[in-house]
VEXMAR-357015 format. One record per residue (C-alpha): residue in one letter; x, y, z; residue number from 1. Coordinates in Angstrom, 1 decimal. Example, Ala and Ser with C-alpha at 12.3 -4.5 7.8 and 13.67 -1.06 7.14 Angstrom:
! residues 2
{code:A, X:12.3, Y:-4.5, Z:7.8, pos:1}
{code:S, X:13.7, Y:-1.1, Z:7.1, pos:2}
//
This chain:
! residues 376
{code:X, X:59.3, Y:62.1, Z:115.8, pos:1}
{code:X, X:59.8, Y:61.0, Z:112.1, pos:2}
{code:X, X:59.7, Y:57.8, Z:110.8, pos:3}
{code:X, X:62.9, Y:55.9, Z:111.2, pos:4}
{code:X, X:64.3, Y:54.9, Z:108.5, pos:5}
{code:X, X:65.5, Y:50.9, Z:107.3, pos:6}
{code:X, X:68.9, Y:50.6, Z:105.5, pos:7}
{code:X, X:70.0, Y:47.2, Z:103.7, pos:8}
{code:X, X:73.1, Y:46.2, Z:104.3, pos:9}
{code:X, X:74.3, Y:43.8, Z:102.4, pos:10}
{code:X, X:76.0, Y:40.5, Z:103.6, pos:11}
{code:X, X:78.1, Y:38.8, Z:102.1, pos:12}
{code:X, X:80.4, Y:35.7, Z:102.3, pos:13}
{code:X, X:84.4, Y:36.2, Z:102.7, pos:14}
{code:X, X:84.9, Y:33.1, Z:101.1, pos:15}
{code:X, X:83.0, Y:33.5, Z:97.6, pos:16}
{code:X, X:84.6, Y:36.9, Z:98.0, pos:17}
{code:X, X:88.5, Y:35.8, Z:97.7, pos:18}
{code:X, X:87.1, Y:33.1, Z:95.1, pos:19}
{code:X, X:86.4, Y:35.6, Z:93.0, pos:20}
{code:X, X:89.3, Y:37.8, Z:93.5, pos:21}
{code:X, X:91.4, Y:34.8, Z:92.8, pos:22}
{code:X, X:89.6, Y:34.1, Z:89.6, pos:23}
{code:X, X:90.9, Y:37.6, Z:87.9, pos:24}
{code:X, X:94.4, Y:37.1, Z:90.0, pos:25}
{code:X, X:94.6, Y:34.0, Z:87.4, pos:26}
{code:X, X:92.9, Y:35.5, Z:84.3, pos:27}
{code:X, X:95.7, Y:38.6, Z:84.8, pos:28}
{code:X, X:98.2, Y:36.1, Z:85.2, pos:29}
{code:X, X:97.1, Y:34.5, Z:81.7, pos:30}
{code:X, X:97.1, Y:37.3, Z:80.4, pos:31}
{code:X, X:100.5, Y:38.7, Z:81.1, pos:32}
{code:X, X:102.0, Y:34.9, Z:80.3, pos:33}
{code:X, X:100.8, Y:35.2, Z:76.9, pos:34}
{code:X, X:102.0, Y:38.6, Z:76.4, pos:35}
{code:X, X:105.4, Y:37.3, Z:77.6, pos:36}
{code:X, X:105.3, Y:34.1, Z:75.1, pos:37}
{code:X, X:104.3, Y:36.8, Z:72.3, pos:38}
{code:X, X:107.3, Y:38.9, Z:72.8, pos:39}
{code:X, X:109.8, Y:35.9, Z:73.2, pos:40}
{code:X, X:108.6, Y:34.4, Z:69.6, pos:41}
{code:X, X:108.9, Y:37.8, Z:68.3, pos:42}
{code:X, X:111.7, Y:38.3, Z:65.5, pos:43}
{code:X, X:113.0, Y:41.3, Z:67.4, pos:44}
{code:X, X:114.0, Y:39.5, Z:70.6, pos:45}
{code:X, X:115.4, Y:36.3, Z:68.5, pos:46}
{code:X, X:117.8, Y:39.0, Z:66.7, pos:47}
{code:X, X:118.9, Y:41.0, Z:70.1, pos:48}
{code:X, X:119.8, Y:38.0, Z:71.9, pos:49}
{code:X, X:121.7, Y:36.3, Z:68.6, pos:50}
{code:X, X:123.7, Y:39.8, Z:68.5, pos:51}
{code:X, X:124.5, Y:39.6, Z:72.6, pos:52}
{code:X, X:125.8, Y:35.9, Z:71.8, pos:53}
{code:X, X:127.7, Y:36.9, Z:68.9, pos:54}
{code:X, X:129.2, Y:40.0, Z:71.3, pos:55}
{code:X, X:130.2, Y:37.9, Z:73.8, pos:56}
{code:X, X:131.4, Y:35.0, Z:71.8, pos:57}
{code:X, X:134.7, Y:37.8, Z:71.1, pos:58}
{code:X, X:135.6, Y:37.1, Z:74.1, pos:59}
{code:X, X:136.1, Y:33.5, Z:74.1, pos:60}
{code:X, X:138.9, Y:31.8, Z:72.8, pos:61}
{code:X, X:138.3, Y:29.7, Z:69.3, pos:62}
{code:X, X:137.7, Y:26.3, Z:71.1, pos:63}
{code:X, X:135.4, Y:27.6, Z:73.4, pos:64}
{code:X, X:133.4, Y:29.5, Z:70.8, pos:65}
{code:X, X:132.9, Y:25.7, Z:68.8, pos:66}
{code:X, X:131.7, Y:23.9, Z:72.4, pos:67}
{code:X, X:129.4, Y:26.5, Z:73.9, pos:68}
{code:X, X:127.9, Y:26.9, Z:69.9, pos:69}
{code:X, X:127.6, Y:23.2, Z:69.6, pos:70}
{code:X, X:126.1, Y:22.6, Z:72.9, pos:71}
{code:X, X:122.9, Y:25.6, Z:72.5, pos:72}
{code:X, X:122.6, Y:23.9, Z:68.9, pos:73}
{code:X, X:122.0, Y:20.9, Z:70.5, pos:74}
{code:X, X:119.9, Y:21.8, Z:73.3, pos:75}
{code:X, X:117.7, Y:23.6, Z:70.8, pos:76}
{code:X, X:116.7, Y:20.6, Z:69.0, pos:77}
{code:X, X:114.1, Y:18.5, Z:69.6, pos:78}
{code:X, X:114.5, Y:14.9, Z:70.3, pos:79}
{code:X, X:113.9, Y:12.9, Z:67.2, pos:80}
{code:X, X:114.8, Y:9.2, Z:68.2, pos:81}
{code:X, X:115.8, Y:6.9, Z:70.7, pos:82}
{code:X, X:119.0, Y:6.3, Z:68.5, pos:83}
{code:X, X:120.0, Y:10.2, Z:68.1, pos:84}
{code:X, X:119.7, Y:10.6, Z:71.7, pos:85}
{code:X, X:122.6, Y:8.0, Z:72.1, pos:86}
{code:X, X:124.6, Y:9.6, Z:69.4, pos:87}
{code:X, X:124.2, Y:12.7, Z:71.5, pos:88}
{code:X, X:125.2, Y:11.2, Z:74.4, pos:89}
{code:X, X:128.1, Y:9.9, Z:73.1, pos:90}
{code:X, X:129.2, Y:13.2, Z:71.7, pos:91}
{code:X, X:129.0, Y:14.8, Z:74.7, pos:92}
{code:X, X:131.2, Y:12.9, Z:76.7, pos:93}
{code:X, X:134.6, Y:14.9, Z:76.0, pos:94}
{code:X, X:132.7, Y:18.1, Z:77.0, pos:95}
{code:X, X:130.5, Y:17.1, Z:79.5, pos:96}
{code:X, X:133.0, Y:18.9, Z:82.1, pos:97}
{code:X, X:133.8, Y:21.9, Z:79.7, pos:98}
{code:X, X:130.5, Y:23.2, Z:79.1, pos:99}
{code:X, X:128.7, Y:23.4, Z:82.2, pos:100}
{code:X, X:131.3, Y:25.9, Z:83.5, pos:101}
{code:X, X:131.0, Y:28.1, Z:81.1, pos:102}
{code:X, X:127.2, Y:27.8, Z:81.6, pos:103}
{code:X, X:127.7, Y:29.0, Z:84.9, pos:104}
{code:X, X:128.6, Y:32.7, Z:86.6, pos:105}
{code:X, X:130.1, Y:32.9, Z:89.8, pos:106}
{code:X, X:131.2, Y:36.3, Z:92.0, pos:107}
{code:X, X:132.5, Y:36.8, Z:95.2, pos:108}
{code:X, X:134.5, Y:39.4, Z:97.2, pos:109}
{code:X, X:133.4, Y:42.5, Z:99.2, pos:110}
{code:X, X:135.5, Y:44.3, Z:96.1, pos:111}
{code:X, X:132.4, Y:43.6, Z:93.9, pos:112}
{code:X, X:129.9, Y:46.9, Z:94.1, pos:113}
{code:X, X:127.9, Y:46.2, Z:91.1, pos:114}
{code:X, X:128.1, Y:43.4, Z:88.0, pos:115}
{code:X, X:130.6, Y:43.4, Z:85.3, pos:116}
{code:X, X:129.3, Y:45.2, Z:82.5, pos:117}
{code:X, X:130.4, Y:41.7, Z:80.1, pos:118}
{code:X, X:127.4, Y:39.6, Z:81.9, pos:119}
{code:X, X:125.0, Y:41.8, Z:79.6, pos:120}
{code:X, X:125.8, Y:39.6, Z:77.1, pos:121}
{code:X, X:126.1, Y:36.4, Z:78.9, pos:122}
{code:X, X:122.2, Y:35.5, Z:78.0, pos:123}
{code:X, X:123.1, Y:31.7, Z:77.6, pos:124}
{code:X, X:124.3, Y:31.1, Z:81.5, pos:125}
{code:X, X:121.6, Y:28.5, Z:83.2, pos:126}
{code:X, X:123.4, Y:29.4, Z:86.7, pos:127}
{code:X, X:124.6, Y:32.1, Z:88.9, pos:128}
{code:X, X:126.1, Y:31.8, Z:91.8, pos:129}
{code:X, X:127.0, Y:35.5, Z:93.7, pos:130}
{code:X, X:128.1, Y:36.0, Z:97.4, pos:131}
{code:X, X:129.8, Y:38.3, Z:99.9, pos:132}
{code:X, X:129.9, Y:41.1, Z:97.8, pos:133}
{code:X, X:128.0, Y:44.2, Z:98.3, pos:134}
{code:X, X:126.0, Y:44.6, Z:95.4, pos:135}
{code:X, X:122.7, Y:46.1, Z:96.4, pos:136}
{code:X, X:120.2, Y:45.6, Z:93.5, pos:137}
{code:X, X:120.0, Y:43.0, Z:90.5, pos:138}
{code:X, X:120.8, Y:44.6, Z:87.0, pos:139}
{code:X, X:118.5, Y:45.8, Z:84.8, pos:140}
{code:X, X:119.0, Y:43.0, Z:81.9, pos:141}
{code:X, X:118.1, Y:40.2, Z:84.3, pos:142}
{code:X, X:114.8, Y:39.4, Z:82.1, pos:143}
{code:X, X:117.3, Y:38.4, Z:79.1, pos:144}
{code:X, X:118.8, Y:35.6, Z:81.4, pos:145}
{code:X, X:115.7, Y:33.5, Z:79.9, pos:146}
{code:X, X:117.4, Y:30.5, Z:80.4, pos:147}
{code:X, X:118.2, Y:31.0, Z:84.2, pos:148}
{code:X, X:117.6, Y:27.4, Z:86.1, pos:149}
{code:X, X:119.7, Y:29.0, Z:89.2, pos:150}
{code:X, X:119.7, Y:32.1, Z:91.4, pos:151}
{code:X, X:122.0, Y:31.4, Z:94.2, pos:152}
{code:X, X:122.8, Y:34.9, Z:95.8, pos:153}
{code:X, X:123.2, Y:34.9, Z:99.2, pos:154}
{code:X, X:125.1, Y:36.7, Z:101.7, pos:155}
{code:X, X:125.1, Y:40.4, Z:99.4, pos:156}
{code:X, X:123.7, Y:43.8, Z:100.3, pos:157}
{code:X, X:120.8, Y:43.0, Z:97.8, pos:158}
{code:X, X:117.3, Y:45.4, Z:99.2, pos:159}
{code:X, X:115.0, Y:44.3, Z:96.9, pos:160}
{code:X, X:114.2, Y:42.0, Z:93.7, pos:161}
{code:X, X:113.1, Y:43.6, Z:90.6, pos:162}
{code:X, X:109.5, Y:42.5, Z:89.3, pos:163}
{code:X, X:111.4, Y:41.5, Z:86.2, pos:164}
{code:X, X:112.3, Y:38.3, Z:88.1, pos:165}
{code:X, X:108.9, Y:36.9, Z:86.9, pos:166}
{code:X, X:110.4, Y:36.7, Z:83.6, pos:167}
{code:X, X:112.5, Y:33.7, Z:84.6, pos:168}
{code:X, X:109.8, Y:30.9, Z:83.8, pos:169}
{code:X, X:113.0, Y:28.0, Z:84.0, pos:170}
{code:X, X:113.8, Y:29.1, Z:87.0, pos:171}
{code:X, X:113.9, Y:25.7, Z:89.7, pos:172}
{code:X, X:116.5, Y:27.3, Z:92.5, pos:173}
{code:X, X:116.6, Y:30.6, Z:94.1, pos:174}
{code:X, X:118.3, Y:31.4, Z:97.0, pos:175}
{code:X, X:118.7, Y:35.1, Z:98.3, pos:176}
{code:X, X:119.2, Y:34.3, Z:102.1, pos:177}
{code:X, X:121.2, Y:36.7, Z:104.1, pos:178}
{code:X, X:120.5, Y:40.2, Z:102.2, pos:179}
{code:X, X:118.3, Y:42.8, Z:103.4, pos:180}
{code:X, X:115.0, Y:42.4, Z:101.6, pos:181}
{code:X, X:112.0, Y:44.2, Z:102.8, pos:182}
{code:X, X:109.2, Y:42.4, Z:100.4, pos:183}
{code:X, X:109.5, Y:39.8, Z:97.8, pos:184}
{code:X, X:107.5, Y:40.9, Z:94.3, pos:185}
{code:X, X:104.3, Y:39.4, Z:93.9, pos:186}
{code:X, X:105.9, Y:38.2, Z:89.4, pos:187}
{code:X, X:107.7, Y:35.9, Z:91.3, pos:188}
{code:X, X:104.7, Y:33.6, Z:91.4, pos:189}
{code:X, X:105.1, Y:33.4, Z:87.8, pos:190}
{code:X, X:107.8, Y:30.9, Z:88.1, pos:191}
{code:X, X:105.8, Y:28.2, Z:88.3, pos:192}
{code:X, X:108.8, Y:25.6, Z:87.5, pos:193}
{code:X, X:110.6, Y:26.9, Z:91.1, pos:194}
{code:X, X:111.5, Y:23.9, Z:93.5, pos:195}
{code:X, X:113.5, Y:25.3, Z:95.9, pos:196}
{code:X, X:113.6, Y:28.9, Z:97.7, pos:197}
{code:X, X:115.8, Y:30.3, Z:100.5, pos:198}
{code:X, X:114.8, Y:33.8, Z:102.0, pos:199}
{code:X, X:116.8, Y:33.1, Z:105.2, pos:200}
{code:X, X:117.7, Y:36.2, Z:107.2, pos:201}
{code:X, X:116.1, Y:38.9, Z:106.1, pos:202}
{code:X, X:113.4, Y:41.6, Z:106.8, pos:203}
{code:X, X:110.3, Y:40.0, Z:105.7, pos:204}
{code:X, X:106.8, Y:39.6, Z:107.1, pos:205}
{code:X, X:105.2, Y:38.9, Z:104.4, pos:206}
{code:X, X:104.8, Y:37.0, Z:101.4, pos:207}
{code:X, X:102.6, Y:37.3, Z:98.4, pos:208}
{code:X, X:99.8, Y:35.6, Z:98.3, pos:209}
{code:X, X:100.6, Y:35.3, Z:94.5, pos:210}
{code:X, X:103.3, Y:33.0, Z:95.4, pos:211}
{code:X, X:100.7, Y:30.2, Z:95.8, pos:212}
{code:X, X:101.4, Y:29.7, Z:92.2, pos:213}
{code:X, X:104.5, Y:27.5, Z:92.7, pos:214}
{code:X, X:103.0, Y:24.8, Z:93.2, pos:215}
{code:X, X:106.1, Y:22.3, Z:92.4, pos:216}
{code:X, X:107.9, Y:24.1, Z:94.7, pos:217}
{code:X, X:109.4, Y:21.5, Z:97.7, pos:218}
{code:X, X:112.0, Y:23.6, Z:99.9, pos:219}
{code:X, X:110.4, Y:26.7, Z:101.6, pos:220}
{code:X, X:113.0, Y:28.5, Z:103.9, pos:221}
{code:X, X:112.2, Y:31.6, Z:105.5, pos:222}
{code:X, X:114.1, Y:31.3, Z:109.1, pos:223}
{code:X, X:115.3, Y:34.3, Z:110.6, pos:224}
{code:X, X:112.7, Y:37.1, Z:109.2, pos:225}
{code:X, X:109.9, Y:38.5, Z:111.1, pos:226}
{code:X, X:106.7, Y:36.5, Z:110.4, pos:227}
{code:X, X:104.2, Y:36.3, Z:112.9, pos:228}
{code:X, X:101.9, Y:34.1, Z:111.6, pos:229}
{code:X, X:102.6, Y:31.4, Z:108.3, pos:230}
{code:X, X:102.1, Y:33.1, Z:105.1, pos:231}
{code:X, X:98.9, Y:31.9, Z:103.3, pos:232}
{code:X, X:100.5, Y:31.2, Z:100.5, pos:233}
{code:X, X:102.6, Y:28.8, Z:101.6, pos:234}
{code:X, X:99.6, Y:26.4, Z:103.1, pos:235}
{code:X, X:98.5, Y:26.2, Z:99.3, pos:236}
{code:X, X:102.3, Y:25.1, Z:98.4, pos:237}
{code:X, X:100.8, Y:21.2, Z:98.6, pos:238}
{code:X, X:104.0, Y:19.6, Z:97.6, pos:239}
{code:X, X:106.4, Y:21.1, Z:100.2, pos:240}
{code:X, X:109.0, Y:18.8, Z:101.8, pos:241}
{code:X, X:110.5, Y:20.7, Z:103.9, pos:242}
{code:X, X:109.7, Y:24.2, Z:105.6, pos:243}
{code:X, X:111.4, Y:26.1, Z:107.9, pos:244}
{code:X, X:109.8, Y:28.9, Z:110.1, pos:245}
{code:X, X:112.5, Y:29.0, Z:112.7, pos:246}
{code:X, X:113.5, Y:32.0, Z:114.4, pos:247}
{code:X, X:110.9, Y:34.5, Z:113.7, pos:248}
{code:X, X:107.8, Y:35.7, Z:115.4, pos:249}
{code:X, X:105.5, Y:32.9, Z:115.7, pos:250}
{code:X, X:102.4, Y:33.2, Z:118.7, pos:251}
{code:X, X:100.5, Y:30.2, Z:117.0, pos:252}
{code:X, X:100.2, Y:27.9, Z:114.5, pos:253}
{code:X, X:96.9, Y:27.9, Z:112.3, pos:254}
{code:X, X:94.9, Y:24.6, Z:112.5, pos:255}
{code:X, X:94.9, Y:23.6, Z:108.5, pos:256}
{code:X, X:98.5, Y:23.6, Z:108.9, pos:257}
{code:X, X:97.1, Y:19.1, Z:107.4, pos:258}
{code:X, X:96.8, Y:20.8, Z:103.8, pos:259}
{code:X, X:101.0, Y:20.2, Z:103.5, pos:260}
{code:X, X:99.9, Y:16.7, Z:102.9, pos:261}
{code:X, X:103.5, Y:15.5, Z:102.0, pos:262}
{code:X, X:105.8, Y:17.8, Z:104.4, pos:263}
{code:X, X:108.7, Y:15.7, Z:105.8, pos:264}
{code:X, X:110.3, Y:18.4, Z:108.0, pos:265}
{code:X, X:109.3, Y:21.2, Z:109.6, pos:266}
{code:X, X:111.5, Y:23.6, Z:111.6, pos:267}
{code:X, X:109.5, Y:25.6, Z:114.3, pos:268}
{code:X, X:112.6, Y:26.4, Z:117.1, pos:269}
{code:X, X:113.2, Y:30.0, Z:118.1, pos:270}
{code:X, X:109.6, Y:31.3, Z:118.2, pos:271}
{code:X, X:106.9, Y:31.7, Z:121.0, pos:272}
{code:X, X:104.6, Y:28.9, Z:120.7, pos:273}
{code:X, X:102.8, Y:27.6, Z:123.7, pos:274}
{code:X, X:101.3, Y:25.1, Z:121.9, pos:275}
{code:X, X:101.4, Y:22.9, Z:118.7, pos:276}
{code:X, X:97.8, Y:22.1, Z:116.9, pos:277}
{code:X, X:96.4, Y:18.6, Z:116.6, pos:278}
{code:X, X:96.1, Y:19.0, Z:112.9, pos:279}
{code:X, X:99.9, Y:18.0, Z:112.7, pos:280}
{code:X, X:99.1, Y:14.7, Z:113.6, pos:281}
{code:X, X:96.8, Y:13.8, Z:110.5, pos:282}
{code:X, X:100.4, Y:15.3, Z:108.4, pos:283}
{code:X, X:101.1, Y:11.3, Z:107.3, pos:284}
{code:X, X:104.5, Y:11.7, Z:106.0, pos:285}
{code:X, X:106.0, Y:14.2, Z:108.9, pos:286}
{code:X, X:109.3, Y:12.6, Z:109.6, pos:287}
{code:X, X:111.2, Y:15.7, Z:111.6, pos:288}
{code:X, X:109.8, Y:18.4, Z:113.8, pos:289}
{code:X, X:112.3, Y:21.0, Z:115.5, pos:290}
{code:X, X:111.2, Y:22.7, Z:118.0, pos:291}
{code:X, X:112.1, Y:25.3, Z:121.4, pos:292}
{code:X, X:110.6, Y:23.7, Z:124.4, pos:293}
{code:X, X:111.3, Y:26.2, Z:126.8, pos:294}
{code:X, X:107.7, Y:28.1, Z:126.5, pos:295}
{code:X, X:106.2, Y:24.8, Z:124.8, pos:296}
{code:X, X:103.8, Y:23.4, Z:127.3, pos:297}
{code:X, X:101.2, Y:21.3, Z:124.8, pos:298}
{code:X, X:102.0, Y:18.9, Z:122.6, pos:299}
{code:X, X:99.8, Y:16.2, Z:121.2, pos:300}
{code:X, X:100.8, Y:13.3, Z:122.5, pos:301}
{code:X, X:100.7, Y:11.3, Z:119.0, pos:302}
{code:X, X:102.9, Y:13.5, Z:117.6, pos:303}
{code:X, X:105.6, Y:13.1, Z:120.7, pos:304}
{code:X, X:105.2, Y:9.4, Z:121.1, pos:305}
{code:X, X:104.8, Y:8.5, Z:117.5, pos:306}
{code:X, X:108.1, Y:6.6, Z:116.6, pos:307}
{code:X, X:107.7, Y:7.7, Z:113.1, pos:308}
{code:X, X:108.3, Y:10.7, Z:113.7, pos:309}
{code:X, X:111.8, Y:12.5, Z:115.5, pos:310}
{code:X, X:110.8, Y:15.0, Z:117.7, pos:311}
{code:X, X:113.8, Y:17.2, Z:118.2, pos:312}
{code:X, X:113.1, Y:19.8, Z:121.5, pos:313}
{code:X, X:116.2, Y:22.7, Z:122.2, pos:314}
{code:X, X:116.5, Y:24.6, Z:125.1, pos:315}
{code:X, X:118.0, Y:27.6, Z:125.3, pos:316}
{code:X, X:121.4, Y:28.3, Z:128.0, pos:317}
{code:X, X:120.0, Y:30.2, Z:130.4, pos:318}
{code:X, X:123.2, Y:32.1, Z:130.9, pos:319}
{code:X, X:124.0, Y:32.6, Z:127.2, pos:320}
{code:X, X:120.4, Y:33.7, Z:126.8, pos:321}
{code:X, X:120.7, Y:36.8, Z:129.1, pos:322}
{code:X, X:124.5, Y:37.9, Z:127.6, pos:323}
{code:X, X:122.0, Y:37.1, Z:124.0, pos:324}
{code:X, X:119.6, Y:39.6, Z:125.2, pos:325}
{code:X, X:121.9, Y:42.0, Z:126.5, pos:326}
{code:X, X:124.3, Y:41.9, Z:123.4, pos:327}
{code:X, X:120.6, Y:42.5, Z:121.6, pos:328}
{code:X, X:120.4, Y:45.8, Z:123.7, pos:329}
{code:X, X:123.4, Y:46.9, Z:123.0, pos:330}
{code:X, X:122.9, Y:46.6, Z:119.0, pos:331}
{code:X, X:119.8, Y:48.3, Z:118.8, pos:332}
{code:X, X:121.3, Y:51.1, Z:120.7, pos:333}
{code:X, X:124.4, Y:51.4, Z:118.5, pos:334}
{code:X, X:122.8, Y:51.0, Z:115.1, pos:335}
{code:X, X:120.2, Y:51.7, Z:113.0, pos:336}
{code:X, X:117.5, Y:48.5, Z:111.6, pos:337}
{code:X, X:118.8, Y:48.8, Z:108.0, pos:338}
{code:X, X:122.5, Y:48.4, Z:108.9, pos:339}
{code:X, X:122.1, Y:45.0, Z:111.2, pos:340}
{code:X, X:123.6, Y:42.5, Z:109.5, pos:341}
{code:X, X:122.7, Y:38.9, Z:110.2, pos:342}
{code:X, X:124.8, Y:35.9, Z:110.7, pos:343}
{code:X, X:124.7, Y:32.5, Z:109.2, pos:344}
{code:X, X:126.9, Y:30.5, Z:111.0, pos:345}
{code:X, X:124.7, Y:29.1, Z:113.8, pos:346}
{code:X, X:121.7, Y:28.3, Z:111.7, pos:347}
{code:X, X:124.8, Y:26.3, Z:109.2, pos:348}
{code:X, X:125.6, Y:24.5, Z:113.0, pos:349}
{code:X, X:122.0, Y:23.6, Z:113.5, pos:350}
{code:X, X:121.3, Y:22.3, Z:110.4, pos:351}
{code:X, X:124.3, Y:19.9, Z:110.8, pos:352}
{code:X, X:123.2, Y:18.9, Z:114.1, pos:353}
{code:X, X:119.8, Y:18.3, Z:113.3, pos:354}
{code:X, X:121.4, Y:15.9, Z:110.3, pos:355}
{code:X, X:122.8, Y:14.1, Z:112.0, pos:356}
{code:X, X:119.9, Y:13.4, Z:114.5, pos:357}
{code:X, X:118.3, Y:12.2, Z:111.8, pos:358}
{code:X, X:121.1, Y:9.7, Z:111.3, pos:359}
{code:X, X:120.2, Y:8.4, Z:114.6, pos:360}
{code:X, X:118.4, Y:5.3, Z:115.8, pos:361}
{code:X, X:116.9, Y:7.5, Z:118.7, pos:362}
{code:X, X:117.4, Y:10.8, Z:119.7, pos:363}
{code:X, X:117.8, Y:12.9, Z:123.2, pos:364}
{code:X, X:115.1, Y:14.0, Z:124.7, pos:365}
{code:X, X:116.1, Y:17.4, Z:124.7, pos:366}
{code:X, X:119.0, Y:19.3, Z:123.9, pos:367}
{code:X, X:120.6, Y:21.9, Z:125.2, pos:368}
{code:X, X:123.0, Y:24.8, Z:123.5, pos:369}
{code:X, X:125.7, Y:25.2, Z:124.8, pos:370}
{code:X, X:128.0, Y:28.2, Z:123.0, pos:371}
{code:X, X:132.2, Y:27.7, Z:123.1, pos:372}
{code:X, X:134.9, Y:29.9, Z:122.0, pos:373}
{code:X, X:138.3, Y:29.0, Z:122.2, pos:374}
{code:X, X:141.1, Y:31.1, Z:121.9, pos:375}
{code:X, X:144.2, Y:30.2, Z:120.2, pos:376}
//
């Protein structure tokens, strides 16, 4: 017999691994931020966007044109005295009301199929606010909306968002609950200034782990998707408030869940935890837990008898259960995954219970839904 042979195989740590994988995540990121703040002080983009504002400016009426000029002109300035900033304020009074509307775009209707071809030239908007239409992708020009503060478009067809959305650095508000998204692009990390986002009802199961990025972001809701375990990234979002993980596909909680240091509320109801981790208890500032005690047999007992802390436990009818599950049946036999459509109406219902609960002095033990309908 011949002589065996010795191989090395190297060992090495996971951890130092994903250290440096996230080092060139955040060089790349650099990178591409200064490439973006090169093309923006560029004279070519200065002169597009003034000839998309002078466009559009045909379109509005003479004292509309002299409000919405003076207010940019304004806003582009920087603050030179305490005194200037009153004289500003004062100025601004007769059109405080005026301007913001015509700062905003709003669209609804199922007649809608795809954007006006005007909004092109809209670049100065800070807000838009579509829904109930059946648009199905965001336009190509959405990385001229620079100024965007607010992306409210829920309830569309919308199946995916552009990588383009990275673009909007002022972005603080985006909500694109109740479309049919599949994945979320990993640019939108690049919004660092994003407080609030709202990915309810979708097809997700996933999320970026470049999204750990926003770190000012407070309101994380992804209810009714198809997570089975917490995104990573979102145990690196330190400043959350609130999350919500309800009604997806949740086994188990992982035991650093403590890193949300200042979460307030966390929504866990409609999954399949047996259990809740004792590293909840060392979350200081946890005010409101929601969660489905049906298949819930371990708690720790200083999160349920802390009086700090309202701990809200549903329980699913029975009866409407089993006509749930059966109705379930029947809509996976008569349509395909892409066409189900999802509805917004009871999670609108629990959110207003669960306000109010928090109104309270106490709360029930449990609670118990019970479904109505009523026919006129």
């Amino acid at each position: 017999m011949g002589r065996e042979r010795s191989v090395d195989v190297p060992v090495y740590d996971v951890s130092l691994i994903r250290g440096i994988w996230e080092v060139h995540v955040k060089k790349h990121r650099q990178k591409q931020k200064k490439e973006q703040e090169r093309k923006e002080k560029s004279a070519l983009a200065r002169i597009e966007l003034q000839w998309h504002y002078r466009i559009c400016c045909k379109t509005l009426r003479t004292n509309e044109q002299k409000l919405l000029h003076q207010y940019l002109e304004r806003s582009m300035l920087p603050h030179t005295s305490p005194e200037m900033d009153q004289l500003d304020q004062i100025d601004q009074v007769d059109t405080m009301d005026e301007v913001p509307k015509m700062l905003t775009f709003q669209l609804n209707g199922e007649n809608w199929m795809e954007f006006p071809r005007e909004l092109q030239w809209m670049t100065y908007l800070r807000e838009w606010h579509i829904s109930g239409t059946k648009i199905r992708q965001l336009p190509d020009y959405l990385a001229q909306f620079t100024q965007l503060t607010i992306l409210d478009i829920p309830k569309n067809t919308i199946t995916e968002l552009p990588p383009e959305i990275g673009r909007l650095v002022m972005l603080k508000e985006l909500n694109v609950s109740y479309n049919r998204l599949c994945r979320v692009p990993p640019e939108l990390g690049n919004c660092e200034d994003l407080q609030r986002l709202e990915l309810t009802g979708n097809h997700l199961c996933e999320l970026p782990f470049e999204l750990s990025s926003l770190r000012q972001l407070v309101h994380l809701d992804i209810a009714e998707n198809r997570f089975v375990s917490i995104p990573i990234c979102a145990l690196r979002m330190s400043g959350l408030l609130l999350l919500d993980l309800s009604n997806n596909r949740l086994t188990d909680l992982p035991q650093d869940m403590d890193r949300l240091e200042q979460l307030v509320t966390l929504f866990l109801h409609k999954n399949h935890l047996s259990y809740l981790p004792h590293c909840l208890t060392n979350i200081l500032t946890l005010r409101t837990i929601v969660v489905s005690a049906d298949e819930l047999n371990c708690i720790p007992t200083r999160l349920c008898n802390n009086p700090a802390i309202k701990f809200i436990r549903l329980y699913e009818n029975t009866m409407k259960k089993c006509e749930e599950e059966e109705e379930e049946r029947g809509k996976k036999r008569r349509w395909t995954e892409w066409r189900e459509v999802k509805d917004s109406r009871e999670k609108e219902f629990m959110e207003t219970y669960i306000s109010s609960l928090k109104d309270r002095d106490s709360i029930p033990y449990s609670t118990t839904k019970v479904s109505i309908t009523c026919l006129l």
